[in-house]
TIKE-409117 format. One record per residue: residue number from 1; z, y, x of N, C-alpha, C, O in turn. Coordinates in steps of 0.2 Angstrom, whole numbers, padded with zeros to 4 digits. Atoms other than C-alpha are relative to their C-alpha. Layout:
# residues N
R  nr  n_zz  n_yy  n_xx ca_zz ca_yy ca_xx  c_zz  c_yy  c_xx  o_zz  o_yy  o_xx
R NUM     Z     Y     X     Z     Y     X     Z     Y     X     Z     Y     X
...
END
This chain:
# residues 61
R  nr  n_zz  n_yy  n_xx ca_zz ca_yy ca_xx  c_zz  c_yy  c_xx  o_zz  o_yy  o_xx
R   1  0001 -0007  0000  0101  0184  0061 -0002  0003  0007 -0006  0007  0008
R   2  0003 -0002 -0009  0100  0187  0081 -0008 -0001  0001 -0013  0003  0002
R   3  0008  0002 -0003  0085  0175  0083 -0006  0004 -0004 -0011  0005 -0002
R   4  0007 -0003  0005  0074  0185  0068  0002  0007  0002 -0002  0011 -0001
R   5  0000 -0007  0000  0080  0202  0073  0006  0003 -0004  0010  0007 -0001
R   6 -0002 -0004  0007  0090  0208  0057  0008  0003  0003  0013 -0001  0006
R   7 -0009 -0002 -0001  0105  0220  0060  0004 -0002 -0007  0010 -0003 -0007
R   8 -0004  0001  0006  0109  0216  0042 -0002 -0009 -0002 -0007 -0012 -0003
R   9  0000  0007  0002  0114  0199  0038 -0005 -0002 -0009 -0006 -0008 -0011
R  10  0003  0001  0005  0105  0201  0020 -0007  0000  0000 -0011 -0003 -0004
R  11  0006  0002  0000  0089  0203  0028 -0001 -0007  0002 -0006 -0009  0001
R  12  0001  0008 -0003  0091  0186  0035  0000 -0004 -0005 -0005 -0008 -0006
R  13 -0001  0005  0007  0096  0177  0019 -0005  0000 -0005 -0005 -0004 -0009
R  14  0008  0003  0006  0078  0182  0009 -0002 -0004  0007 -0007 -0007  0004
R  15  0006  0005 -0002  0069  0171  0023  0005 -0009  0000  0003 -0014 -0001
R  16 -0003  0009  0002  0082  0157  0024 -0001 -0004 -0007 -0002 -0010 -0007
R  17  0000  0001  0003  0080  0156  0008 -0009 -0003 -0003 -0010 -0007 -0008
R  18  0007  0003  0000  0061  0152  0009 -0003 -0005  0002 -0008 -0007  0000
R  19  0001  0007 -0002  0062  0138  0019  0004 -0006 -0005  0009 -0006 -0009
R  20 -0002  0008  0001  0064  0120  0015  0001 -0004  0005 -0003 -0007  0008
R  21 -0001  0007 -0006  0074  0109  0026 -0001 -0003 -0004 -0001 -0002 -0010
R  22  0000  0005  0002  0070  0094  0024  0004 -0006  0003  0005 -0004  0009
R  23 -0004  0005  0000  0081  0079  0026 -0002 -0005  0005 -0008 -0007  0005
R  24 -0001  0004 -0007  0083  0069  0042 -0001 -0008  0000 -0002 -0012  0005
R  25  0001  0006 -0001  0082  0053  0035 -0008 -0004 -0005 -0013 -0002 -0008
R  26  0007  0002  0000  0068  0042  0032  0000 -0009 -0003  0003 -0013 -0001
R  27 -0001  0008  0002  0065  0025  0022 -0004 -0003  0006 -0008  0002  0008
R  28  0003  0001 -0006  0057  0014  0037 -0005 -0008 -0005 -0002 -0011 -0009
R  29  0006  0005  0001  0041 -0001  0033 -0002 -0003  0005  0000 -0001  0011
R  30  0005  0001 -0005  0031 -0012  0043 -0007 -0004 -0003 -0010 -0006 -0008
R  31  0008  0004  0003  0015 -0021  0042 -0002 -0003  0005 -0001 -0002  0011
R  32 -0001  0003 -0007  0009 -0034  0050 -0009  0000  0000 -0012 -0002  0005
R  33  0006  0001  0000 -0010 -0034  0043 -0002  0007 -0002  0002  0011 -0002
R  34  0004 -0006  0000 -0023 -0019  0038  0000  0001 -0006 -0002  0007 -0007
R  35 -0002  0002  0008 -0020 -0023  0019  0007  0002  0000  0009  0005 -0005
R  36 -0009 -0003  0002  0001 -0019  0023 -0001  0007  0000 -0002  0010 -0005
R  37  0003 -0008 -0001 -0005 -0004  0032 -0002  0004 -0005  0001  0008 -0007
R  38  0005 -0004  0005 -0017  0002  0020  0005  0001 -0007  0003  0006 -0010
R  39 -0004  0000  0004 -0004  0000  0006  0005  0007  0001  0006  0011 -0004
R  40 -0006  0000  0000  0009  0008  0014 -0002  0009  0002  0002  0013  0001
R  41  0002 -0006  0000 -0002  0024  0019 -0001  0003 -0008  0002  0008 -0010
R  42  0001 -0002  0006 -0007  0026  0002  0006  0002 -0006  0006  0005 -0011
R  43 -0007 -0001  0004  0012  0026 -0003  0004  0005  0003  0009  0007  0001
R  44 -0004 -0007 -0004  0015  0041  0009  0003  0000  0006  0005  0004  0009
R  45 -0002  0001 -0005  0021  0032  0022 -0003  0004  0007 -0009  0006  0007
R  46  0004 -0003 -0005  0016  0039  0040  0002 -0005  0007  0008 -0008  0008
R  47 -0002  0006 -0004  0015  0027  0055  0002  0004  0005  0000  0010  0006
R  48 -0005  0000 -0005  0027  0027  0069 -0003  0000  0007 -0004  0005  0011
R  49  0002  0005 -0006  0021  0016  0083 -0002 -0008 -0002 -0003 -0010 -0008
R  50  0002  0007 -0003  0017 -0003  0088  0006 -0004  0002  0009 -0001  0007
R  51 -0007  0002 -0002  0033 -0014  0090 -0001 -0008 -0001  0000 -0011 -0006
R  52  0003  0007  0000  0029 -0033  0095 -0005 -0001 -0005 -0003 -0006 -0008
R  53  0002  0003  0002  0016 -0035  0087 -0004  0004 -0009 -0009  0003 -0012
R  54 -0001 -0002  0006  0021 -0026  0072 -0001  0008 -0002  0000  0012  0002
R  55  0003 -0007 -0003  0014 -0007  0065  0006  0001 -0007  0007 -0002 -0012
R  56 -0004 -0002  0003  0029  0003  0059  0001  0007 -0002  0001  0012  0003
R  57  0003 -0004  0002  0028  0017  0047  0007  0003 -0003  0012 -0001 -0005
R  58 -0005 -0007  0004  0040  0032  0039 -0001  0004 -0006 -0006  0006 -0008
R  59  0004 -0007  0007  0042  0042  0023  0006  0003 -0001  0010 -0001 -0002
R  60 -0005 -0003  0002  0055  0056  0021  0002 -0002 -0006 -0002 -0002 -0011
R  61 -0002  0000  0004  0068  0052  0009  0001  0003 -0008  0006  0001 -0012
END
C-alpha cells in the first residue's frame, strides 16, 4: 500500500491481484552434448551456466 501510493488498502488489492507470482522453485537438467541441450530448450528449459564441463538448464515448477 505505501510502496504504490494508495491511502486505501482496497485500491492495493485490485493490482495484487493482477500479478502472478510465480513459484521459486525450479526442476534443474544438464546436458552434456548439443543434441541434450537442444532437447531440453525445446522442453522449456532455460540454461543456467557451464559447470565442469557440463551445460546446466532450469524450468519453473
Amino acid at each position: 500500500m505505501k510502496v504504490l501510493g494508495h491511502r486505501n488498502i482496497q485500491n492495493t488489492t485490485l493490482y495484487t491481484q493482477l500479478i502472478s507470482f510465480e513459484s521459486d522453485e525450479y526442476h534443474s537438467a544438464t546436458a552434456t552434448t548439443v543434441q541434450d541441450a537442444q532437447k531440453l530448450v525445446e522442453a522449456g528449459f532455460e540454461y543456467v551456466c557451464d559447470f565442469n564441463e557440463v551445460k546446466v538448464f532450469r524450468k519453473r515448477k
